[in-house]
VEXKEKE-905644 format. One line per field, with one value per residue: x negated, y negated, z of N, C-alpha, C, O in turn. Coordinates in nm, 2 decimals, padded with zeros to 4 digits, always signed. Atoms other than C-alpha are relative to their C-alpha. Last residue first. Layout:
N
n.px c(X|...)
n.py c(Y|...)
n.pz c(Z|...)
ca.px c(X|...)
ca.py c(Y|...)
ca.pz c(Z|...)
c.px c(X|...)
c.py c(Y|...)
c.pz c(Z|...)
o.px c(X|...)
o.py c(Y|...)
o.pz c(Z|...)
//
This chain:
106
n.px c(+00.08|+00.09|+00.03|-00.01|+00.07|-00.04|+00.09|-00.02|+00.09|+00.07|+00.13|+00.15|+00.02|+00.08|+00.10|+00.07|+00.09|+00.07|+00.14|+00.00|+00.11|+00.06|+00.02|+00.15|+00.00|+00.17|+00.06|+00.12|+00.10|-00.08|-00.02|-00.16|-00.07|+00.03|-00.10|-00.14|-00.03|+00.05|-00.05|-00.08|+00.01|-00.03|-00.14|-00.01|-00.03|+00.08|+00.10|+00.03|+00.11|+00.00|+00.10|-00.01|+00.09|-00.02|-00.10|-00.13|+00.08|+00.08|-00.04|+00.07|-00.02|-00.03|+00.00|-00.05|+00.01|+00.01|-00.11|+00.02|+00.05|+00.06|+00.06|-00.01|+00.06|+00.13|-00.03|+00.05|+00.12|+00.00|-00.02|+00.05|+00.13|-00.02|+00.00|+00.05|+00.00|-00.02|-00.13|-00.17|+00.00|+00.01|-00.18|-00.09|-00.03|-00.08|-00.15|+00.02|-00.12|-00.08|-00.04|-00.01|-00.02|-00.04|-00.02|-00.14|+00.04|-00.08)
n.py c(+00.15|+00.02|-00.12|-00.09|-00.04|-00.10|-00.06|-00.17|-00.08|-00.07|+00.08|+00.04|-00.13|-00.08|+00.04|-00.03|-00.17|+00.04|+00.03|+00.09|+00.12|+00.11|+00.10|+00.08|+00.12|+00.04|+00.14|-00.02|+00.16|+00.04|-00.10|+00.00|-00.16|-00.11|-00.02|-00.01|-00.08|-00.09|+00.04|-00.09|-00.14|+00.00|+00.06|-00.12|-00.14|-00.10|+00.02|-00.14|+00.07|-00.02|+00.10|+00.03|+00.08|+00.01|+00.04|-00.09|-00.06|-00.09|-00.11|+00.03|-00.08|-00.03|-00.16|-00.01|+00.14|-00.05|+00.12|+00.07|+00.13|-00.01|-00.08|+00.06|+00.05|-00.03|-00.04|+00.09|+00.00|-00.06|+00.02|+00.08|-00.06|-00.09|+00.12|+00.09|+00.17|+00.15|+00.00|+00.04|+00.15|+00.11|-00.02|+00.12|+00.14|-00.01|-00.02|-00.13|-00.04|-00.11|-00.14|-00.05|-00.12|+00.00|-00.11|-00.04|+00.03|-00.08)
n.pz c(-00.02|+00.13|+00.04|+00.08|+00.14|+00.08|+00.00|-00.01|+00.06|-00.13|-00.06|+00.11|-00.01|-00.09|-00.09|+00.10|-00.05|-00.10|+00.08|+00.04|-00.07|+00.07|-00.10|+00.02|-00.13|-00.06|-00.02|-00.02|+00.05|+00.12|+00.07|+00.05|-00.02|+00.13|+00.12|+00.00|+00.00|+00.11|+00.01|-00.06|+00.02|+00.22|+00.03|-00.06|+00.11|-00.01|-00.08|-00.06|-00.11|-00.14|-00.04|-00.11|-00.04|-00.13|-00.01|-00.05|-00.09|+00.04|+00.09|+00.15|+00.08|+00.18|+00.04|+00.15|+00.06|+00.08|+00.06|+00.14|+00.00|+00.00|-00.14|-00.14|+00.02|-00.02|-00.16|-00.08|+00.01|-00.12|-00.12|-00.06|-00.03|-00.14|-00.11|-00.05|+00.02|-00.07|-00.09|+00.17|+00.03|-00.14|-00.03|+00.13|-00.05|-00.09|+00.04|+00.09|-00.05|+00.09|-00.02|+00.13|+00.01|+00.09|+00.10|+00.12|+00.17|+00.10)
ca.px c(-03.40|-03.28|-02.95|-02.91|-03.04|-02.80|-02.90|-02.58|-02.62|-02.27|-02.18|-01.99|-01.73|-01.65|-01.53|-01.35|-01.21|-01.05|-00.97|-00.74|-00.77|-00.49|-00.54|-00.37|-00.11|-00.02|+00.35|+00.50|+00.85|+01.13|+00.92|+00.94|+00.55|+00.51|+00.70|+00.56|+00.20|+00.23|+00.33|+00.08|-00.15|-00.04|-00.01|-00.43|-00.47|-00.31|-00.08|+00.12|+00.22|+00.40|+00.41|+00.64|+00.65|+00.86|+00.86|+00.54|+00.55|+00.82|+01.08|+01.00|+01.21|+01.07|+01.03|+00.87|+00.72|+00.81|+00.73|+00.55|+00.58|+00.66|+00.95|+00.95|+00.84|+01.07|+01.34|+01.25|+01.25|+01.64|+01.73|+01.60|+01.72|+02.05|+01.99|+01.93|+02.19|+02.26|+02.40|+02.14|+01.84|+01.91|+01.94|+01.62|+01.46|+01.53|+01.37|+01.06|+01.05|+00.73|+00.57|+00.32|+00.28|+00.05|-00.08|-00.13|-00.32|-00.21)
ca.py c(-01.70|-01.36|-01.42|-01.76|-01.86|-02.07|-02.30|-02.49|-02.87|-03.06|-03.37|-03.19|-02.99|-03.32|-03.43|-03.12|-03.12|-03.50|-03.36|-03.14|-02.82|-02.52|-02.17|-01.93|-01.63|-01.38|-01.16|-00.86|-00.96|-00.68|-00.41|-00.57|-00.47|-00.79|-01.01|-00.92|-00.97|-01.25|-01.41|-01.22|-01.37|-01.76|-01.71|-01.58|-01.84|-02.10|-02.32|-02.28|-02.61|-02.42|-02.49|-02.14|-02.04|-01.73|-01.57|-01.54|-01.40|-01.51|-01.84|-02.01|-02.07|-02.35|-02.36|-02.71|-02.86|-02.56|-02.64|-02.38|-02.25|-01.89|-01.91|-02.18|-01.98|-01.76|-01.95|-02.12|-01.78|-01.74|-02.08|-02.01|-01.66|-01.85|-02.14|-01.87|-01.65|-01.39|-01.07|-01.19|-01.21|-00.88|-00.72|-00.93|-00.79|-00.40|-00.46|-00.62|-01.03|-01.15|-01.39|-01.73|-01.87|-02.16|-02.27|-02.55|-02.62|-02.71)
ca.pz c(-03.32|-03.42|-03.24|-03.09|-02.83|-02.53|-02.24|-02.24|-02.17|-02.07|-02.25|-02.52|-02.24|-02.10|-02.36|-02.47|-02.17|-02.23|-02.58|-02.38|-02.37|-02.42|-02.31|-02.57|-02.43|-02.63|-02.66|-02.81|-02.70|-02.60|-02.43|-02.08|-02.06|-02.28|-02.05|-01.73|-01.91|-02.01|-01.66|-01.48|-01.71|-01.74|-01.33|-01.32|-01.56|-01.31|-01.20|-01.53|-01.76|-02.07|-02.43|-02.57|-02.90|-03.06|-03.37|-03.44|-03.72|-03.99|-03.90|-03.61|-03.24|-03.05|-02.64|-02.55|-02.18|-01.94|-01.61|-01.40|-01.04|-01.13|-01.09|-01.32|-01.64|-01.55|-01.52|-01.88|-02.03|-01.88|-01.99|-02.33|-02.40|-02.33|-02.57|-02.83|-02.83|-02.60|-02.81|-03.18|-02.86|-02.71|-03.06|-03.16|-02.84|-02.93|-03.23|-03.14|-03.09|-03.16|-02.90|-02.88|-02.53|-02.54|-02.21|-01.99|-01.71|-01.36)
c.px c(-00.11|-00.09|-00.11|-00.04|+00.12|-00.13|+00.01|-00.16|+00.01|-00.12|-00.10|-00.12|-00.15|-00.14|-00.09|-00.12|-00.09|-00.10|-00.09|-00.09|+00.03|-00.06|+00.00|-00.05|-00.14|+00.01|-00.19|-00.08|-00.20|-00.08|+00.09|+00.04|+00.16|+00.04|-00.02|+00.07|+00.09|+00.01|+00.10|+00.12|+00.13|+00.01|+00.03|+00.22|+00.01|-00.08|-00.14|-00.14|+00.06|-00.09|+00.06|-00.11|+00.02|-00.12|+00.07|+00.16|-00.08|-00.08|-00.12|+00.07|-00.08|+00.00|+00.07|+00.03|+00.12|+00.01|-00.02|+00.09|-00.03|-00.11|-00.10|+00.02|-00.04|-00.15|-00.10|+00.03|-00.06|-00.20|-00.09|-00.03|-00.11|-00.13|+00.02|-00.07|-00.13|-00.03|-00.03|+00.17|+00.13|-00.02|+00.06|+00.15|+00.06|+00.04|+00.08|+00.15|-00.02|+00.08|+00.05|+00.10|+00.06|+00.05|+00.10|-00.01|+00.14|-00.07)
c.py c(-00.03|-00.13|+00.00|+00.17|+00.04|+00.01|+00.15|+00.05|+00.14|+00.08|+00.11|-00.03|-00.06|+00.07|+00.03|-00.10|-00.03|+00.09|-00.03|-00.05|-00.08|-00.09|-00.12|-00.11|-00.10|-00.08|-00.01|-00.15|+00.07|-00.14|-00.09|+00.09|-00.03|+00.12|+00.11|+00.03|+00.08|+00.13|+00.13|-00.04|+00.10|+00.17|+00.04|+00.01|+00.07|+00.12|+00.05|-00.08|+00.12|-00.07|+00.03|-00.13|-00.06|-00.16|-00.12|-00.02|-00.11|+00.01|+00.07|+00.10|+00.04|+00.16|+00.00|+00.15|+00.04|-00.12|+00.07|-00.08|-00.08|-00.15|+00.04|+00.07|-00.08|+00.01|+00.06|+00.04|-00.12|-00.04|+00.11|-00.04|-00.13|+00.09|+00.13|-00.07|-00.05|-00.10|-00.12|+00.07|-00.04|-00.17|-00.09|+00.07|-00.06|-00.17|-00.01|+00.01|+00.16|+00.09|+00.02|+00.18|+00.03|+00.15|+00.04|+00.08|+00.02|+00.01)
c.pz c(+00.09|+00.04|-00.12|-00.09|-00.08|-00.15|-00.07|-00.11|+00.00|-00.09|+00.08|+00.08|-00.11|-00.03|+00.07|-00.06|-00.10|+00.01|+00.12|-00.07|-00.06|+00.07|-00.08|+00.11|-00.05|+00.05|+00.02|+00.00|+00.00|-00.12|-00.11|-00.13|+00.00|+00.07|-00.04|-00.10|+00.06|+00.00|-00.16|-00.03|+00.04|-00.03|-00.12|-00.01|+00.05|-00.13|-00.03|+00.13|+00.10|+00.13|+00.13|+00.05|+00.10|+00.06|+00.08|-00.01|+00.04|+00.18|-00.05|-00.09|-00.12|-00.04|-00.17|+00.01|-00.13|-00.12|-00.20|-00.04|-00.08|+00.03|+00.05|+00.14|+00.14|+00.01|+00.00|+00.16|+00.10|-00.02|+00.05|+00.11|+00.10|+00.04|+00.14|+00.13|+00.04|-00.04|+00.06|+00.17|-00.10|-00.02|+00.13|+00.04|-00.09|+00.06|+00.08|-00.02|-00.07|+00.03|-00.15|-00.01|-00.15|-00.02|-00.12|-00.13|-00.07|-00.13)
o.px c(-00.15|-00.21|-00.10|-00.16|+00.21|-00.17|-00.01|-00.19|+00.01|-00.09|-00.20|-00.24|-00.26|-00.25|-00.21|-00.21|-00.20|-00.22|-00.21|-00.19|+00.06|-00.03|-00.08|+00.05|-00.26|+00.12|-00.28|-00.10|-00.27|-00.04|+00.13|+00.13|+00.22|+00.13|+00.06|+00.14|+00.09|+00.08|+00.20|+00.20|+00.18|+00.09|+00.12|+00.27|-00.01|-00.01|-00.24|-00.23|+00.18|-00.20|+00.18|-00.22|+00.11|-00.23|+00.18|+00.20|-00.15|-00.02|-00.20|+00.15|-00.04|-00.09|+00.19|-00.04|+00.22|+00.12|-00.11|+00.19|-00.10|-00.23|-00.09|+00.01|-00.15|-00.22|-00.19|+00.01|-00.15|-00.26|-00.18|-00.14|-00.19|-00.17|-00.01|-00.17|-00.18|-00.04|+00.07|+00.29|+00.20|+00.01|+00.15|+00.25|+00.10|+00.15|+00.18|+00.24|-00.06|+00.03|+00.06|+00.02|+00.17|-00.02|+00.22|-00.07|+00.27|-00.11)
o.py c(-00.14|-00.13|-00.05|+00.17|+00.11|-00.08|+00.25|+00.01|+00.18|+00.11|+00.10|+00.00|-00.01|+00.05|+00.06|-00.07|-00.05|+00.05|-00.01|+00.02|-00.07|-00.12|-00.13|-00.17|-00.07|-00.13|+00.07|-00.23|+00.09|-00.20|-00.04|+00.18|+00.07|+00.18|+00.21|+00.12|+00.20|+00.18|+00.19|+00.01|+00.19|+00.22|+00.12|+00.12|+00.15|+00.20|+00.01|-00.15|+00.14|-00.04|+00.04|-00.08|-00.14|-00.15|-00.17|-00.06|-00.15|-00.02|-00.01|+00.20|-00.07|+00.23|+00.02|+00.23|-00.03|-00.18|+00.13|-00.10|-00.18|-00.16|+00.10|+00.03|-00.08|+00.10|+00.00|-00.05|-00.11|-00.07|+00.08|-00.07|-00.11|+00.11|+00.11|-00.07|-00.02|-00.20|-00.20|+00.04|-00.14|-00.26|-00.18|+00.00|-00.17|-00.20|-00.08|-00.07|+00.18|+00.19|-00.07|+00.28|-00.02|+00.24|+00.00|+00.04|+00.03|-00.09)
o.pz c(+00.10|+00.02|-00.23|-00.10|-00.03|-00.22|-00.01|-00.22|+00.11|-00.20|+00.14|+00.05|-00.12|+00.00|+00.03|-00.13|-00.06|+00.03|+00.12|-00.10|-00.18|+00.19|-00.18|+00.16|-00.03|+00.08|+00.06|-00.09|+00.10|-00.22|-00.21|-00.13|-00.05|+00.02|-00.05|-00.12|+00.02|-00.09|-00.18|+00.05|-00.02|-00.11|-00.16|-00.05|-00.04|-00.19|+00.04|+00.11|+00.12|+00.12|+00.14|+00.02|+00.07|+00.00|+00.06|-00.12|-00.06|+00.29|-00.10|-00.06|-00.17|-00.01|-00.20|+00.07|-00.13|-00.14|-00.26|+00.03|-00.04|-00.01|+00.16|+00.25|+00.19|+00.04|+00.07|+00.24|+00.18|+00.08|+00.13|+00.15|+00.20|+00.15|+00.25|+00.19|+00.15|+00.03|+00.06|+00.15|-00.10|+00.06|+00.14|+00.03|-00.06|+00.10|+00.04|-00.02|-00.18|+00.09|-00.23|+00.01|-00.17|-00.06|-00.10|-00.23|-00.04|-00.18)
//
């Protein structure tokens, strides 16, 4: 499983649809769809200004995290993104390995 960082902005029509169900109701249904999707939904926080919206998610998959993503956004009520997050463990990892990279000009 990884885990991803869904970040949205509510459009107009979603803030009318969010100010009729509330909250805790948007919540349930985001977390159903998070889990229908075979996911677990660690954190769903509200913010004040842009986004609006934040989602921590454990997703089988980025092919999942995507088809997830982009369900919502074509919905039309949440312009949503999607960040991959890494552990430090990765990021481990990710130091010890050699990458056979020039730079530009170099």
């Amino acid at each position: 499983m990884g885990k991803y960082m869904f970040h949205a902005t509510y459009t107009q029509s979603g803030l009318t649809g969010l100010l009729k169900e509330g909250g805790t109701r948007r919540r349930a249904a985001l977390t159903q769809t998070i889990e229908g999707m075979g996911g677990r939904v660690e954190v769903l926080y509200y913010a004040f200004g842009e986004p609006d919206l934040y989602i921590i998610a454990d997703l089988p998959d980025d092919a999942t995290a995507t088809a997830v993503s982009l369900t919502i956004g074509a919905a039309g009520a949440l312009n949503i993104g999607v960040t991959v997050l890494v552990t430090p463990e990765t990021v481990d990892e990710a130091i010890g390995k050699s990458v056979p990279y020039r730079p530009p000009g170099a």
